[in-house]
C-alpha positions in Angstrom: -47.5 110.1 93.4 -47.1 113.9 93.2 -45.4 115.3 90.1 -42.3 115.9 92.0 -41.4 112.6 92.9 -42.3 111.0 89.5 -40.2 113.3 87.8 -37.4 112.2 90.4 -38.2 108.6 89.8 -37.7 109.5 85.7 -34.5 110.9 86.7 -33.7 107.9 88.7 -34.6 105.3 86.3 -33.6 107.2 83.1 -30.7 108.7 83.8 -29.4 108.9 80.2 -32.7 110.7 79.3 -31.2 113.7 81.1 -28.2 113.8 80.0 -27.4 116.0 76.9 -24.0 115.8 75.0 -21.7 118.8 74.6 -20.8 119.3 70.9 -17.6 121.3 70.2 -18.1 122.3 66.3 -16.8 124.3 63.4 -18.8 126.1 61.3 -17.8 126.7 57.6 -19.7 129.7 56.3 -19.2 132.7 54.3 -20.7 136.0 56.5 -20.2 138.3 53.8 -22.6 136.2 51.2 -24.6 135.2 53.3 -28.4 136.6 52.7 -28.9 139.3 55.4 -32.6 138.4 56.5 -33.6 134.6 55.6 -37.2 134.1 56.1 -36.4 130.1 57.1 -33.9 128.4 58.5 -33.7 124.8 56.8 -32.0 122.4 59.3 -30.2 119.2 58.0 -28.4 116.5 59.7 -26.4 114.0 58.2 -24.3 110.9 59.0 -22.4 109.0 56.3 -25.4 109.8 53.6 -23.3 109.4 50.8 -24.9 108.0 48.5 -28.3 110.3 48.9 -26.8 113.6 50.0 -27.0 115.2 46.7 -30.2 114.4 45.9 -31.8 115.8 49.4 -29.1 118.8 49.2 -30.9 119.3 45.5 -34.6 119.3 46.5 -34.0 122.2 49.0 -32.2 124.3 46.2 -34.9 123.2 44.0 -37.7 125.6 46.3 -39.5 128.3 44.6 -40.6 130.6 47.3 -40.8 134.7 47.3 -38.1 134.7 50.5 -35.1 133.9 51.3 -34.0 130.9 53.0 -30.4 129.7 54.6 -29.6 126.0 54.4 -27.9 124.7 57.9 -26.3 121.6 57.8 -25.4 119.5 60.9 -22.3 116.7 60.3 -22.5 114.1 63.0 -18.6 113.1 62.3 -19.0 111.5 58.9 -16.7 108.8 57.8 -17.3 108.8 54.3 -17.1 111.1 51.5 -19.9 113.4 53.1 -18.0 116.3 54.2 -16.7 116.7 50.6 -20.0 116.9 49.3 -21.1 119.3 51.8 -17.9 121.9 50.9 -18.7 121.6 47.5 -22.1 122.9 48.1 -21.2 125.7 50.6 -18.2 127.0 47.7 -21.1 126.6 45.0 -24.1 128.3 46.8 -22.1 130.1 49.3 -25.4 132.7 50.2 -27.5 129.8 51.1 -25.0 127.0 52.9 -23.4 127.2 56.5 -21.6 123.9 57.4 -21.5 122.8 60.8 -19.1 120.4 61.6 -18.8 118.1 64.8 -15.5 117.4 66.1 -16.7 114.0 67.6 -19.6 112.2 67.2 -22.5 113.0 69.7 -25.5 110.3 67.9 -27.0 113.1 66.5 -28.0 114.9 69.7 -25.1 117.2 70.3 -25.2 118.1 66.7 -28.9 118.8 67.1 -28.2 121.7 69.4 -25.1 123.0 67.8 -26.8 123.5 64.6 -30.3 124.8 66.3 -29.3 127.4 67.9 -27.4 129.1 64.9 -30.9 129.5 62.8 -31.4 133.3 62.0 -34.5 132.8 60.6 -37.9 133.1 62.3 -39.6 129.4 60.4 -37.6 126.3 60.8 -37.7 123.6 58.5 -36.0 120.4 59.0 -34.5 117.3 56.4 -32.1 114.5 57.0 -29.8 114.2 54.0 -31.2 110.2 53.5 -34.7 111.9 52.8 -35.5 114.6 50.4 -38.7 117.1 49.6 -40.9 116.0 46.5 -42.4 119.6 45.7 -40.5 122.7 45.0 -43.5 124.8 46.4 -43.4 122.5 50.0 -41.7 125.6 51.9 -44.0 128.4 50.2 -47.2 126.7 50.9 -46.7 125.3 54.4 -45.2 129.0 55.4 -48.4 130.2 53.8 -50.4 127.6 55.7 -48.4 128.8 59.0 -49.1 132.7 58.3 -52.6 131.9 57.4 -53.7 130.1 60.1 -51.7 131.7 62.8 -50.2 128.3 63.3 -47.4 127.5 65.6 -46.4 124.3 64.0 -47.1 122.9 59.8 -47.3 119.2 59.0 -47.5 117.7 55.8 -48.0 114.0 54.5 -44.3 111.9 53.6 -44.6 109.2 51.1 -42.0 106.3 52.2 -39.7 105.0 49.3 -37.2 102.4 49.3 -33.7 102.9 48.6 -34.4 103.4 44.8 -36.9 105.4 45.3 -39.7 103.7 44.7 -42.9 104.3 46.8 -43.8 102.0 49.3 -47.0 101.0 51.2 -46.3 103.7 54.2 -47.5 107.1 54.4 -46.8 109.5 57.0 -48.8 112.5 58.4 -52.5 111.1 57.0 -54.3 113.1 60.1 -56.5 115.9 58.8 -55.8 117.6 61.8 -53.2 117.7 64.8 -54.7 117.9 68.4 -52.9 117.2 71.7 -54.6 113.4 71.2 -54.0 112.8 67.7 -50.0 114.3 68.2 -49.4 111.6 70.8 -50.4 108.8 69.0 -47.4 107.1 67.2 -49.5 106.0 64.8 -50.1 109.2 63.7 -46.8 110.4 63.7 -45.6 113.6 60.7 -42.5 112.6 59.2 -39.4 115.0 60.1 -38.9 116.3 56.6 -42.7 117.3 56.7 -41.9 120.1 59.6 -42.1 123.8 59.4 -42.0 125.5 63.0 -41.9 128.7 64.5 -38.3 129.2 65.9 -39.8 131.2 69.1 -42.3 128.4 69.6 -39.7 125.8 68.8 -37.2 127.1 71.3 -40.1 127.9 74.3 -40.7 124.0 74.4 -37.7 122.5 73.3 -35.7 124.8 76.0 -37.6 126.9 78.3 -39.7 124.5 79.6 -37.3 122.6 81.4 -38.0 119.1 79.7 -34.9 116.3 79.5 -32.9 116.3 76.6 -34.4 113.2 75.4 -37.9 114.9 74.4 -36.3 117.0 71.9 -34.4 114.1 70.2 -37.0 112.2 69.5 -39.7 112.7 66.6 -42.6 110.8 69.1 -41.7 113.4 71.7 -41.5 116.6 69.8 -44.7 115.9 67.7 -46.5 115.1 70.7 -45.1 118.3 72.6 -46.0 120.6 69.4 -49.4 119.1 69.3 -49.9 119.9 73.3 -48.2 123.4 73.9 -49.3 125.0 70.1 -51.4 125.1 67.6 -50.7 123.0 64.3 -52.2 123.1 60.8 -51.7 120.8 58.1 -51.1 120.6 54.3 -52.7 117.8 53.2 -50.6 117.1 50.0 -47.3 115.1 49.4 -44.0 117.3 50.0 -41.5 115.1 51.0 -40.6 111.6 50.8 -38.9 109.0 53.5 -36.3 106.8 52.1 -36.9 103.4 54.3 -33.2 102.0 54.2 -33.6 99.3 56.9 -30.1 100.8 58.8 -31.9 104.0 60.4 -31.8 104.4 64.4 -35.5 103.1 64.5 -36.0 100.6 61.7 -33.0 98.8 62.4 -34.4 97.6 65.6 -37.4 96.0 63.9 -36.8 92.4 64.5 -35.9 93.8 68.4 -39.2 95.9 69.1 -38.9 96.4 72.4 -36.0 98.3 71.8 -38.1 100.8 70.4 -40.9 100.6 72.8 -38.0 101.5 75.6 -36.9 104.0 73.4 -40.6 105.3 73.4 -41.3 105.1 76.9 -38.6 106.9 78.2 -39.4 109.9 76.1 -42.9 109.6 76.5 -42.8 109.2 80.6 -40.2 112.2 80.7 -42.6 114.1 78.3 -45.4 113.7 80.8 -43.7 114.2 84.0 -42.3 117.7 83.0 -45.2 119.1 81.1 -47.3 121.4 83.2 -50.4 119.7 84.2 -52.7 121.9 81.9 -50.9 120.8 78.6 -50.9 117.0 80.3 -52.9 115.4 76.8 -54.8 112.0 77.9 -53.5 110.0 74.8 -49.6 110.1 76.4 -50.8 108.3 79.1 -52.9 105.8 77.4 -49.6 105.5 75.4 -47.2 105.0 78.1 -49.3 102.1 79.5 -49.6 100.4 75.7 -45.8 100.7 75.6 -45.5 99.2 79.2 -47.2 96.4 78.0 -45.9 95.4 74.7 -42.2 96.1 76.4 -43.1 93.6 79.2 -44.5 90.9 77.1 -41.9 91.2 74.1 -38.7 91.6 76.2 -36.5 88.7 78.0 -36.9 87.9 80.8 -33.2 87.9 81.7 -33.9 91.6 80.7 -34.3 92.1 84.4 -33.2 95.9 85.4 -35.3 97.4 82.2 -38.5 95.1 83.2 -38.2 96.5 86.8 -37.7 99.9 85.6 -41.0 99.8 83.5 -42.8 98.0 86.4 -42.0 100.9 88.6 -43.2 103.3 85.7 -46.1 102.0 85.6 -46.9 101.4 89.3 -46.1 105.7 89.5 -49.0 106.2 86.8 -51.3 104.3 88.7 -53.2 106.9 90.6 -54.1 108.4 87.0 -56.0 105.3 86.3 -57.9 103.0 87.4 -56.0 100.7 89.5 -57.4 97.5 89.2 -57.6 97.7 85.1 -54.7 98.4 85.0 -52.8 95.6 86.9 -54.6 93.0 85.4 -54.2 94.8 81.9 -50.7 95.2 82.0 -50.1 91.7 84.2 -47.0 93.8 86.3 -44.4 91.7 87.7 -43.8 92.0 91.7 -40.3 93.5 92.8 
């Protein structure tokens, strides 16, 4: 299959991959105060974080760094008492906070975009308001790490703590080092709140390459397009911490896991369909066909229309592979 028609059969199949969500916003800022040249832009989204807002909101102000740095907060629509934390902030640090606000809630995609493309600065860092940095030296020594290496792209380790805060079992980030391979292996995968990115470099692949929506809203997808199009470099210390709640978008669906390998897939098969054939790494593929399988022998049957769609997936990856290994590997249903 040439690479035009599988990335008209991604279109076909995942149609809401392509589809990005319009975000009409206000932003709550003071111009005047604001710090004329921030060397980073630190991006937070939020959604009815409550209860941890302040204590993420804190561990940014708590950075000791020789720059500047604005603080860019995305509200999906809150219902609760989030907004009012997030005024309060903006009147009591009004050089660092801008506040944008969505008028309707977009799932944290819309939002993504709205508050992205507002960053002045030329390093993005990035934070949910559920998660929060453990150092105050995380932005000085991974912006160190980036100028010092010529790095597109910083990662750090994440610790993951429960709801009190205690530290769990996971960490996140463990890889020495980031290549094309190691960046498309989930198991890999550099927690958000671990990111520090140049905005050029961010916007080229996120943007100008002409990839779905879907890539850029995804952590699997964005690592694994970092690790292919730039060069990364990694702090190998703890800076930030995960809190595992149980109601995020990803470990909420743990007792339904092929809702996440779907999720997967269709990020992962987009990713490699639009990525010029040069930046192609051989791990997506390998982890396209993993995904296939786990989503075909973990979903229902009656799941008929999404076991078809990855059947068809698979079938277009074929010529990549060997074709006989990988029928009888992945078992595929006929139409």
């Amino acid at each position: 299959m040439t690479d035009s028609a599988l990335r008209t059969l991604c279109k076909d199949i995942f149609p809401e991959a392509f589809a990005a969500r319009p975000c009409p916003v206000d932003e709550i800022s003071d111009s005047s105060r604001l710090c004329a040249n921030p060397r980073v832009s630190v991006l937070v989204a939020t959604y009815n974080h409550e209860p941890w807002i302040r204590k993420a909101l804190d561990s940014i102000l708590a950075q000791q760094c020789p720059f500047d740095f604005e603080i860019l907060v995305g509200d999906d629509c809150s219902t609760d008492a989030s907004r009012d934390v997030l005024r309060e902030y903006q009147q009591a640090y009004p050089d660092k906070f801008r506040l944008v606000f969505a008028k309707q809630n977009t799932r944290a995609e819309g939002i993504m975009d709205a508050r992205d493309s507002r960053a002045r600065a030329p390093i993005l860092a990035f934070l949910e308001t559920d998660d929060f940095w453990s150092s105050p030296d995380k932005l000085r020594l991974q912006v160190d790490a980036l100028e010092r290496d010529g790095a597109d792209v910083c990662f750090a380790r994440t610790q993951g703590v429960d709801p009190n805060d205690c530290p769990l079992p996971k960490q996140y980030g463990m890889a020495p080092r980031y290549t094309a391979a190691v960046g498309a292996n989930p198991r890999n995968l550099p927690h958000l709140s671990s990111w520090v990115i140049r905005r050029d470099f961010y916007r080229h692949v996120m943007f100008e390459l002409g990839l779905p929506p879907i890539v850029r809203y995804l952590d699997l997808s964005s690592v694994a397009l970092y690790c292919a199009c730039g060069k990364t470099t990694v702090v190998p210390q703890f800076l930030s911490c995960y809190r595992i709640t149980g109601k995020g978008i990803w470990t909420s669906q743990e007792d339904r896991p092929w809702e996440n390998l779907w999720v997967m897939l269709r990020a992962f098969t987009c990713l490699w369909a639009f990525l010029p054939r040069k930046s192609r790494p051989l791990k997506l593929r390998e982890e396209i066909f993993d995904a296939a399988w786990k989503f075909l022998r973990q979903a229902p049957e009656s799941d008929i229309s999404r076991r078809r769609s990855v059947t068809r997936v698979a079938r277009a990856l074929v010529p990549y592979w060997d074709l006989h290994a990988v029928l009888r590997a992945l078992r595929l249903p006929k139409d």
